[in-house]
N, C-alpha and C positions, 0 to 999 in steps of 0.2 A: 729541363726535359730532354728525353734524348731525340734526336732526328734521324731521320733516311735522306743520303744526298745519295742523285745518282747519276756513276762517272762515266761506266761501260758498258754500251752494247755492242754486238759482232752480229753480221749475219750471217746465213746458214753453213756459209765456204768457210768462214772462219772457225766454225767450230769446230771443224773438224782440224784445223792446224792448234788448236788447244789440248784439243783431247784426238788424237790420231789412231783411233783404236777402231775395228773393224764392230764391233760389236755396236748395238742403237745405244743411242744418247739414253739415259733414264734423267727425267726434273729432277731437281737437288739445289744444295746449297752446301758449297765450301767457304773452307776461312783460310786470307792469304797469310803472309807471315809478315804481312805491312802492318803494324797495330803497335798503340802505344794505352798507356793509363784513361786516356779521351778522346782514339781514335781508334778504329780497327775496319777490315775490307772485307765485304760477302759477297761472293760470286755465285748466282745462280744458273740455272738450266731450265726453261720453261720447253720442256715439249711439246710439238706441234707441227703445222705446217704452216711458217718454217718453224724449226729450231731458230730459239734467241737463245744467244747467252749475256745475264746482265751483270752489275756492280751494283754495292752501294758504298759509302761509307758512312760508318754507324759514330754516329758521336755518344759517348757514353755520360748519362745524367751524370752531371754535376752541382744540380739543385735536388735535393731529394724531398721528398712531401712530409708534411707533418703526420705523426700518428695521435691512437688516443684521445679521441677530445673528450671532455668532460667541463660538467657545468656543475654550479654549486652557488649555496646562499642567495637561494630564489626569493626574490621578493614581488608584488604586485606589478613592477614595470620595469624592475632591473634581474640581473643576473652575473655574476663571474664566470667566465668563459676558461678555459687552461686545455694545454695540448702539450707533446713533446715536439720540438722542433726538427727537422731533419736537417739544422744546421746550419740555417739562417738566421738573422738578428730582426728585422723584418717580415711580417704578416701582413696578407689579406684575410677577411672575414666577409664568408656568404651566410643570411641566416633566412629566414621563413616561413610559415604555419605549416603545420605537419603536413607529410606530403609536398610541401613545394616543388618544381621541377626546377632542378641544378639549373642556373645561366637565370632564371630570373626571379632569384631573391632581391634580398637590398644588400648590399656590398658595404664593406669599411674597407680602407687602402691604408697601407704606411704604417701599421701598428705597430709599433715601438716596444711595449711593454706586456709583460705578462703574467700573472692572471689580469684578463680585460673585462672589466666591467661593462655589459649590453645595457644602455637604458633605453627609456623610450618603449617601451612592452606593453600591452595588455594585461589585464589580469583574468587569469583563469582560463590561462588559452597555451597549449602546446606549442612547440617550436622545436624545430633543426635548424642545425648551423654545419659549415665547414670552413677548414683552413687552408690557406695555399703558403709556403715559405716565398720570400720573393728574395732573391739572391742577388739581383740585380734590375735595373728598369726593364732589358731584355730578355731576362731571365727569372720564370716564374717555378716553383715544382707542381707536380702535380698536385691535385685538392685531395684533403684527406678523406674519410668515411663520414658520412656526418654523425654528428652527435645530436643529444637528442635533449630537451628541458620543458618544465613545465611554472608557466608564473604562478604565485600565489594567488588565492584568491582574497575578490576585495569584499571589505564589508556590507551586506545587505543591506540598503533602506528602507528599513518600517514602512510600510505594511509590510508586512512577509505573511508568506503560504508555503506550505507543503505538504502536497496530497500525495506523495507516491504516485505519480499517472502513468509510471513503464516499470519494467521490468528490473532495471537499473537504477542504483541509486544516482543522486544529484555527483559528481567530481566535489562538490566543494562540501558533502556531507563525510564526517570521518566515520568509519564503526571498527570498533577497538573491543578489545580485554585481554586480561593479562593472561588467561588459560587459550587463546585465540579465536575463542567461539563468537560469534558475530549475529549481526540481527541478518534479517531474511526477509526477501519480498513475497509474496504471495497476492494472488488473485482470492485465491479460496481455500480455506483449510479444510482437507477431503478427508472422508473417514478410517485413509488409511494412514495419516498420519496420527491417528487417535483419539481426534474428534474434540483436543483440547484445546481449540482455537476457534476462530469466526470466521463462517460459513463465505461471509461476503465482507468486504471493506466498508467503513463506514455510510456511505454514500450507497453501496451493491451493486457500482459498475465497474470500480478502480481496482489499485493495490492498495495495501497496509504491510506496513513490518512488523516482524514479530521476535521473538525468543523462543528458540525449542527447548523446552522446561525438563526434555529428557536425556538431553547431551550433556555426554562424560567428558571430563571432568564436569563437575558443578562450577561456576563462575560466581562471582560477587559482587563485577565489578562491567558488564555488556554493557556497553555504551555506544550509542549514538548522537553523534554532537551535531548539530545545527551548525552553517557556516555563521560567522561573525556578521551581527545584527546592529545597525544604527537605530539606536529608537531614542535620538536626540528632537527630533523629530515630532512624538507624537507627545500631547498634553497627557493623556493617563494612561501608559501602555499597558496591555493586557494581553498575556501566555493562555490562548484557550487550544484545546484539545482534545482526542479524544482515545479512549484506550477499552482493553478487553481484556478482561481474565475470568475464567471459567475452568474453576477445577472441578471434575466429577468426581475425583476419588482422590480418596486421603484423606489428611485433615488439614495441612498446610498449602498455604497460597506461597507464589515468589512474589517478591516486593518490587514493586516500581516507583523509583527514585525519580525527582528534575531537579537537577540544580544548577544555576544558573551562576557564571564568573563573568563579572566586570574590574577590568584593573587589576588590584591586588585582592579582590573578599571574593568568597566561593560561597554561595546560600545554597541550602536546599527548600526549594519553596512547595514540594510536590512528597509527598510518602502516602501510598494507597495497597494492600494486601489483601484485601477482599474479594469475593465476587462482584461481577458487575452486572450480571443478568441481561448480555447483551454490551453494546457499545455505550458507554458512559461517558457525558460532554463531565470536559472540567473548565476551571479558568481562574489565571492567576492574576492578580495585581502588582502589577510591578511598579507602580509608581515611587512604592515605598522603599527599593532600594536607589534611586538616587545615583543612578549610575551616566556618569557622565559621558564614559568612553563606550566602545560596540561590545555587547554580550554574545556569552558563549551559552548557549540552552545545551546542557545532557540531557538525553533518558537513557535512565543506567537500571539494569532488570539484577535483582541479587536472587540465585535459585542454590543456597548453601543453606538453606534452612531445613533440608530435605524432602524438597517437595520435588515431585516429577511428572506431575498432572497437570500443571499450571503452564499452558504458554502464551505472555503476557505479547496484547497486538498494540498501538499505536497508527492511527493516522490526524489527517485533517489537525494538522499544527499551523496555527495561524497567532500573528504577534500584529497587535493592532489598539487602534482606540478603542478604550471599553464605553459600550454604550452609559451617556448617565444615566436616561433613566428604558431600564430594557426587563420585561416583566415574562417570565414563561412557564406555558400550563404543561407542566409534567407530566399528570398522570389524570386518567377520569374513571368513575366506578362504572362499571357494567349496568344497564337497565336491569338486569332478569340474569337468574343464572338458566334460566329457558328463554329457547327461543319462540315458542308459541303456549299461551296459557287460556284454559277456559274464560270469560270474561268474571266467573262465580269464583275463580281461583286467586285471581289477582288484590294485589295488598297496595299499599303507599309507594311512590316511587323514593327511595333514600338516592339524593344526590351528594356528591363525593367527588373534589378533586385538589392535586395538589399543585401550588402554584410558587415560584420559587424569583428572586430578585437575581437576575444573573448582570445588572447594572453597575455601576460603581457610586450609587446616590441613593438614599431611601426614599424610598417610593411611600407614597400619603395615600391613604384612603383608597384599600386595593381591594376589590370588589369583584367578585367570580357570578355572573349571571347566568342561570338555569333557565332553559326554554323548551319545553314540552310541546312535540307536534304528532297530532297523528292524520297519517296521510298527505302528509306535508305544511299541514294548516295546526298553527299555534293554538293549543287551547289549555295553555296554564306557563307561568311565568313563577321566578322569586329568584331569590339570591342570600347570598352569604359576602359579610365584608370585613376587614381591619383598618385600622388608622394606619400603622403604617408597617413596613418590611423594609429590615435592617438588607444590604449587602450581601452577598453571600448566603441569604439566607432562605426558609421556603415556609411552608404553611398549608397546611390541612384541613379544608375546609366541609364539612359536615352537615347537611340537612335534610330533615324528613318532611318531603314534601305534604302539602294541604290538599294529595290529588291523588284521586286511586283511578288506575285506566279500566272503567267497567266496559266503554262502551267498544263495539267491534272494530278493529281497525289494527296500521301497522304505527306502531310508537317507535321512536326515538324521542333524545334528551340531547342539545346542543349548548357548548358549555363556552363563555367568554370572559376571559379575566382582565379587569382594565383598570386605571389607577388615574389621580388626577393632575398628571404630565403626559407630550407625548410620549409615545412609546418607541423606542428604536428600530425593533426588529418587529412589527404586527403579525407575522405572518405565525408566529408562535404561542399566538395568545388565546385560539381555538380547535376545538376538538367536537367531537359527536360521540353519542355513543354508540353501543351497538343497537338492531330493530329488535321489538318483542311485537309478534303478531297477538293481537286478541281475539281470540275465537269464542265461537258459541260449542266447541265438537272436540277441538283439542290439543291435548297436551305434550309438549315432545322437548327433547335437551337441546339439540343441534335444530341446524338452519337444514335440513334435509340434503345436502349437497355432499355425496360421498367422498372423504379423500383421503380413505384410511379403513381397514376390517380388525379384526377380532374374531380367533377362533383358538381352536382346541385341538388341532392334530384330530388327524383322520382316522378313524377306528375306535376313536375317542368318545363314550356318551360324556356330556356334561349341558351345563347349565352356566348362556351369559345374558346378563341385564344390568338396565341402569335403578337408579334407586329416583324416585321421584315423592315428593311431599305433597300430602292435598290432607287442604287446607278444610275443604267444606264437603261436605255430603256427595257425592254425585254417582250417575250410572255409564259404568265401563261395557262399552261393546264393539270393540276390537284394539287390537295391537300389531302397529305397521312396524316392520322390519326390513331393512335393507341386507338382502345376498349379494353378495362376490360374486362366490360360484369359483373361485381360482381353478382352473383347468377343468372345469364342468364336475367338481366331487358332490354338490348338493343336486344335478339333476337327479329325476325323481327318488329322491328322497325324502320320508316323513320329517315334517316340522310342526311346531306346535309352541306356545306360550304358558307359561305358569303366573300367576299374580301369587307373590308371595309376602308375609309380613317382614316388618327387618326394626331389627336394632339394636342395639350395642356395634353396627358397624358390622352385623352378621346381618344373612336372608333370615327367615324363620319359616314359617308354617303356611300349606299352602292354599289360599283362600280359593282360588278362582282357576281354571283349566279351559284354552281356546279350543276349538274341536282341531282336529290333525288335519293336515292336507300333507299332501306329495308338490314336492315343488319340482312341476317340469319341464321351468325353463333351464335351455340350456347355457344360458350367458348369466350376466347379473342385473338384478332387476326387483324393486321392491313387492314384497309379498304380506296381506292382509290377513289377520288369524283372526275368526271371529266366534263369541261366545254361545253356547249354544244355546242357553237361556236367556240371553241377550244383558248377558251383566253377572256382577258374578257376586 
């Protein structure tokens, strides 16, 4: 390093026998002609009161500092370090978590040789370093710029999760392709993006990644790889998951690939093209590849098939024990395709659901129980069952009930599928279904609760209705309708009802006319049309 030694000061009488000149002193700094290769004199002028004038002698570096550092062949806890020397044989080494402040990292002294090997590291954690040449015990140069590294990361221990929960992906998740196009995070795919994605992540509070299915070039090959997975660990591990694709137009879907490298074999355990109607659970068995070392999970989205409506989501990736025995009710049929029926209109209730083995054992004697309440009080029971359900497999279970809801009340159907082991996950084994009011007065499609119109442009006559089926005889004397009103266009204005016949899928001819009123509310509000012969 260089120094400042200091040899001369004068005071104020003296300066002027230096500098004998009538005119005021100005501060400065001259250089004497005393100087050599490692030595040289600066004389200053501090203005003031008094006038000083000082000396230094400047020793000029003879240790110069390293440049350049650079790191390489990052592994979990080690690193190769390299720098250019400024001319010493001898090194110190400062290193530290990003950010460190200079003076207190951890220090190496004496280093001899070079590229230097850093062990002793974290994985998966940033680092800066610098160097100092040391030229001699009392003689060090200055430290260079620091350089910058980062460890590898280490293999995961089974159980593994990953839900997306920010903004940013995991550091130790890769997302690659060869045309450079990449997955995406998202909260919500919003309708300006084209509406070929999911509204919400699986879960409707997080993120999910996805593929924009419209970006040029087309790709073959979007990958997102999972950091390296120990599942030495688990007795029968299982890749469950869960993804989105939704194309509205077209005819082609992009494909979603996993496949999954241990060692030297690369599987693909996962190919899906379809809609999914919504977020679709998958789940894979792994047991049966046998992998003894830590796996690499892709999902790789191939959009070269011409599709451009398709952007395929992914979340909620979890590698874990598959339950042995784990039973779950997919799906359950509707009570009514109305939601209020005369008590004279009503038929057999037909129970409906589908129940699926998502375990790794077959399941014996699986058995979906049907429970009939109205007003919350059971008044009819049965069931439907099979010996047993293969693995991966599901089952459609069909009955037409020995029960017709005549009497007044609100009905639901609550539906329980159970098997004879316990069951892993219970909380997936129940559902309800929707309510069907039974009345004595009547009949109607919806639960009466607006959240949503229909109409015809303003200036517009026309004709909208639902089409309803009846079954038995009966006498109509009125029809409720729900207005809008969007910016007050239906205050007073005439409305009225037609009961018209229909079929082939057309209205037809028309039976029955409500008398007219003027509707003259000014907001929205349900309006009564009633017949003027009390039926029609």
């Amino acid at each position: 390093k260089g120094t400042f030694n200091p040899f001369y000061t004068v005071t104020p009488d003296l300066i002027g026998l230096q500098q004998p000149n009538a005119a005021p002193i100005a501060g400065g700094l001259f250089i004497t002609d005393q100087y050599s290769t490692s030595n040289l004199q600066v004389f200053g002028v501090m203005q003031g009161t008094p006038d000083i004038l000082f000396g230094y002698d400047v020793v000029v570096p003879n240790c110069l500092n390293p440049t350049l550092p650079v790191a390489s062949n990052a592994t979990t806890t080690t690193v190769d370090l390299n720098w250019t020397s400024g001319g010493a044989t001898i090194w110190n080494i400062e290193y530290g978590p990003l950010g460190f402040v200079s003076g207190t990292g951890t220090k190496i002294s004496n280093i001899t040789t070079k590229p230097y090997t850093l062990t002793g590291l974290s994985a998966s954690t940033v680092y800066e370093f610098r160097v100092e040449d040391s030229c001699s015990a009392a003689n060090n140069s200055f430290w260079s710029v620091k350089g910058r590294f980062a460890t590898a990361c280490a293999a995961v221990v089974a159980p593994y999760t990953q839900s997306f929960g920010s903004a940013t992906f995991d550091p130790c998740i890769t997302n690659y392709s060869s045309s450079n196009e990449l997955w995406v995070l998202s909260q919500a795919y919003s309708p300006a993006q084209g509406g070929h994605g999911p509204a919400t992540d699986n879960s409707g509070t997080g993120y999910f990644a996805y593929v924009d299915d419209s970006e040029s070039p087309s790709s073959s090959d979007v990958t997102l790889q999972m950091p390296d997975i120990d599942i030495s660990g688990l007795t029968n591990p299982e890749l469950e998951f869960f993804h989105y694709s939704d194309r509205e137009t077209g005819t082609r879907n992009a494909t979603l690939y996993v496949t999954v490298e241990y060692g030297t074999n690369l599987d693909t355990v996962f190919v899906d093209s379809v809609n999914t109607n919504g977020w679709k659970r998958n789940s894979v068995n792994l047991s049966s590849l046998g992998a003894t070392t830590p796996i690499k999970v892709r999902f790789i989205v191939d959009e070269t098939n011409g599709t451009f409506y398709d952007d395929i989501a992914i979340d909620d990736i979890s590698i874990k024990n598959a339950a042995s025995f784990d039973v779950e009710l997919l799906a359950t049929n509707r009570l009514s395709e109305y939601t209020r029926l005369p008590f004279n209109q009503t038929d057999s209730i037909v129970f409906a659901a589908i129940a699926a083995n998502i375990g790794a054992d077959t399941l014996r004697n699986v058995k979906v129980n049907y429970t009939v309440k109205r007003n919350a009080t059971v008044v009819y029971t049965d069931s439907s069952s099979i010996t047993k359900l293969a693995p991966g497999a599901n089952n459609t279970f069909i009955k037409v009930a020995n029960y017709v809801p005549t009497v007044i009340g609100a009905y639901t159907v609550d539906y329980l599928v159970s098997h004879s082991n316990v069951d892993a996950t219970p909380n997936n084994n129940s559902n309800s279904s929707d309510t069907l009011i039974v009345t004595d007065t009547t009949m109607a499609r919806d639960n009466g609760i607006a959240t949503g119109s229909l109409g015809i442009g303003a200036g517009i006559k026309g004709e909208l209705g639902s089409v309803y089926e009846i079954s038995k005889s009966d006498t109509l004397t009125s029809v409720t309708v729900f207005i809008n009103n969007g910016g007050g266009s239906m205050t007073n204005q005439p409305l009225s009802a037609q009961v018209r016949s229909f079929s082939n899928g057309l209205p037809g001819s028309i039976l029955a006319t409500t008398d007219t009123i003027t509707y003259t509310n000014t907001g929205a509000s349900y309006a009564t049309l009633t017949f003027n012969n009390a039926g029609g």
